[in-house]
FITI-257280 format. One record per residue (C-alpha): x, y, z; residue in one letter. Coordinates in steps of 0.05 Angstrom, whole numbers, plus 32768, in hexadecimal, padded with zeros to 4 digits. Example, Ala and Ser with C-alpha at 12.3 -4.5 7.8 and 13.67 -1.06 7.14 Angstrom:
<atoms>
80F67FA6809CA81117FEB808FS
</atoms>
This chain:
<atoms>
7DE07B6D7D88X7DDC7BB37D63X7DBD7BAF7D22X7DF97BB37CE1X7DEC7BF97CC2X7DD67BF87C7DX7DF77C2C7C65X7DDF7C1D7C1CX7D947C257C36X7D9E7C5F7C61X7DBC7C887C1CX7D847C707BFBX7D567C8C7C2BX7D7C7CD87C2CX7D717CD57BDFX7D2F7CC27BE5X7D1F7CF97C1EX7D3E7D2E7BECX7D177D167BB0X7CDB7D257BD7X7CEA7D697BE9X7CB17D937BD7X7CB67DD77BA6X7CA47E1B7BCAX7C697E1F7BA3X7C4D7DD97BC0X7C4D7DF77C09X7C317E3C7BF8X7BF57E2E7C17X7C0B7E0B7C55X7BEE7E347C95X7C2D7E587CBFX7C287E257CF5X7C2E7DEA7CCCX7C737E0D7CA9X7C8E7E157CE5X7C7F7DDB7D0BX7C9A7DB77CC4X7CD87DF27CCAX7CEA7DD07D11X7CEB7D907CF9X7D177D977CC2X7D4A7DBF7CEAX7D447D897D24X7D547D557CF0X7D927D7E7CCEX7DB27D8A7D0CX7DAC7D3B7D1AX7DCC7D2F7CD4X7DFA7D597CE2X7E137D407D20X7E097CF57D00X7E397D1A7CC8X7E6C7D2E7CF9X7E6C7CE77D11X7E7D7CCB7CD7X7EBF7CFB7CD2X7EFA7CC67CDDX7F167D017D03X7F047D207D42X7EE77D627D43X7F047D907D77X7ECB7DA97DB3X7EDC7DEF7DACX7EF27E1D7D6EX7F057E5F7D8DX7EEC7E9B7D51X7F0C7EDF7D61X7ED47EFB7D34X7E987EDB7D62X7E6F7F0D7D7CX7E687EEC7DBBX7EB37EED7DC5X7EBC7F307DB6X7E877F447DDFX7EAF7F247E18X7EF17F387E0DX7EDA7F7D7E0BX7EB87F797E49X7EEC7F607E68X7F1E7F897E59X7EEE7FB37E72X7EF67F997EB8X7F437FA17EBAX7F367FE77EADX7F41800F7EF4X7F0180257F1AX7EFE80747F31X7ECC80947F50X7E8D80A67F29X7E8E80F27F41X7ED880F27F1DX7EBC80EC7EDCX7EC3811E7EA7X7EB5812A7E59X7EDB81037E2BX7ED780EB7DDCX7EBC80A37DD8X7E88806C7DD2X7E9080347DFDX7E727FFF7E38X7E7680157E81X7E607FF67EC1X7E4C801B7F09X7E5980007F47X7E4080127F94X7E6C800E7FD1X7E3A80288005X7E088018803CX7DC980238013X7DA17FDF8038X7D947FBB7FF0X7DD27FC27FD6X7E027FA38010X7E097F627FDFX7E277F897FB4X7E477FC07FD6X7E957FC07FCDX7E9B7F947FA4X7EB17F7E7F57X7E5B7F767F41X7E477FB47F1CX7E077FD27F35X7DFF7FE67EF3X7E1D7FDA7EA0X7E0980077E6AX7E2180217E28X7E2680577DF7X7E2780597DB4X7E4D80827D84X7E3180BE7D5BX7E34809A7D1EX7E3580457D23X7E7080467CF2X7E9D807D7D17X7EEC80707D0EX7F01809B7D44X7EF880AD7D88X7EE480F97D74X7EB280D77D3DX7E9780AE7D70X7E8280E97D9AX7E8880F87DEAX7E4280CF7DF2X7E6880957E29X7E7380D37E54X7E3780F37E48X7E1780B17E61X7E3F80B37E9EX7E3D80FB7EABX7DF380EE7EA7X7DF780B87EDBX7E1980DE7F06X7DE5811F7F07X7DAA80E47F15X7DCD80C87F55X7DDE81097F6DX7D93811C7F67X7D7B80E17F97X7D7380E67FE8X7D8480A17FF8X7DC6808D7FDCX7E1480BD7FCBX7E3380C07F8FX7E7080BA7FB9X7E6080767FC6X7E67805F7F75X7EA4804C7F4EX7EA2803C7F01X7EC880227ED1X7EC580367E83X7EE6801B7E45X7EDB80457DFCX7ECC80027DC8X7ED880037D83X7E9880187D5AX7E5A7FE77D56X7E747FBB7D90X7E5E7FDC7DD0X7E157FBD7DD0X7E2F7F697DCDX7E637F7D7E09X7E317F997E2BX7E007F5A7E29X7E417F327E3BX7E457F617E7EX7DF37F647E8FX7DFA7F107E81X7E397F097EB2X7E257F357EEEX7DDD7F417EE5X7DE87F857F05X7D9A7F9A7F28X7D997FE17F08X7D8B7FC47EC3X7D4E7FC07EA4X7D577F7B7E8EX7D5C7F5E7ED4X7D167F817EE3X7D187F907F25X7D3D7FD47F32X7D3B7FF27EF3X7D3180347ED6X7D7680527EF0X7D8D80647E9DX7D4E807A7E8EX7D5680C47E70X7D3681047E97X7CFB81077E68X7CC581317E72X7C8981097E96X7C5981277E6CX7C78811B7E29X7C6280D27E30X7C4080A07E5DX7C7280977E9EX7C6C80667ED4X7C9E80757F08X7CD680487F00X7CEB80187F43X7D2F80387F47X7D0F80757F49X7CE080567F7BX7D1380487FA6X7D4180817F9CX7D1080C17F9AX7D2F80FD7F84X7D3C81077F39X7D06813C7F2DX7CE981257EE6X7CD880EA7F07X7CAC81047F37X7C7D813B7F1BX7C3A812D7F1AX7C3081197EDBX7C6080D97EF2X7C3C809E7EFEX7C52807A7F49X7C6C80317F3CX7C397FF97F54X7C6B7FE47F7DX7C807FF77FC6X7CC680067FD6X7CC47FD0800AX7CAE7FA17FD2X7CDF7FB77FA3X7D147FAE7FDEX7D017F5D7FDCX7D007F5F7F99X7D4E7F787F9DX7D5F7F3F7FD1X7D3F7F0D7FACX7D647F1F7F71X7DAB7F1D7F99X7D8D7ED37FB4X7D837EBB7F60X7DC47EDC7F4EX7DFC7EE27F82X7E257F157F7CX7E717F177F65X7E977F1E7FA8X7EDC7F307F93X7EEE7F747FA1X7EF57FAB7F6CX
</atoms>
């Protein structure tokens, strides 16, 4: 038989916890790893109260809230609105005022990319900011979303080994300050293998520096697509890896995260 709660006691025991609260002063000369393992076990124990608290609540507490103002849902419903915007060919693309998210995709025979090829999985999602962060209008925000795409376009044309024929894209200009959480939502949903944070075919939206002006390592995308001359002077450093390597790499990627197969 459960033992009766003793609700009297337990009070007695959050007043008495309280009580012994120590001033800042008394913990000035804790070392940092004692504060924080102390800092984690406070939180652990407020979030228990607090669900204990909740649990107490003669009404039901609903699982989901839905906030318009969440970051995370804004970042999603921009994205995909982004995806009912319609796809045209990357070569198509011109100037235009606006800051915004965009995403790349491949519908050709390059080996690596056949997963992918044709269908609704962005090869790639990037983003532009505005001029100024707190731009009102389109003309305020600048032209940088086509600059970023016009730029994308020169760096596939450069390469041997795929077309820019073969690429469609899809753009959408965001309201200031939003562009960068819709484009985590996108790089979390399709986990598209040109960008950097997937690691394996990077280096695509990497700007035509100079080699020289710092220390460069040949990126694997330009590994694997030679062509782009600022990344192969001499003063370029050749990746560690082979292209054959970076090839596995690319299927084993497509293995961990299967692609979306609906078509564009």
């Amino acid at each position: 038989m459960a033992e009766q709660f003793d609700i009297n006691a337990f009070t007695a025991k959050l007043r008495a916890l309280i009580a012994a609260l120590p001033e800042k002063e008394a913990i000035a000369d804790l070392r940092p790893s004692r504060l924080n393992a102390l800092k984690s076990e406070i939180e652990a124990a407020i979030n228990r109260l607090h669900t204990f608290s909740r649990q107490l609540d003669p009404v039901s507490h609903p699982p989901f809230v839905f906030d318009p103002t969440d970051p995370r849902v804004i970042g999603e419903l921009i994205a995909r609105t982004l995806l009912l915007q319609p796809a045209q060919p990357l070569s198509s693309v011109g100037k235009f005022y606006g800051s915004g998210v965009y995403a790349i995709y491949y519908r050709g025979d390059f080996p690596a990319y056949v997963p992918i090829s044709g269908t609704g999985n962005p090869i790639y999602v990037g983003k532009a900011d505005p001029a100024t962060m707190n731009a009102q209008t389109v003309q305020q925000q600048g032209n940088g979303l086509s600059i970023r795409l016009l730029d994308h376009k020169r760096g596939i044309a450069a390469v041997t080994n795929i077309q820019l024929a073969d690429f469609d894209c899809r753009f959408l200009v965001v309201k200031s300050a939003w562009q960068e959480t819709a484009e985590d939502y996108l790089i979390s949903m399709f986990s598209p293998i040109w960008n950097n944070e997937m690691g394996v075919c990077y280096g695509f939206g990497k700007h035509g520096d100079a080699a020289k002006t710092r220390a460069n390592r040949r990126s694997p995308w330009d590994t694997l697509h030679p062509g782009r001359k600022w990344a192969t002077t001499s003063d370029n450093v050749p990746n560690e890896k082979s292209v054959k390597q970076i090839m596995a790499e690319i299927a084993e990627h497509f293995t961990k995260f299967p692609p979306v197969r609906q078509s564009k």
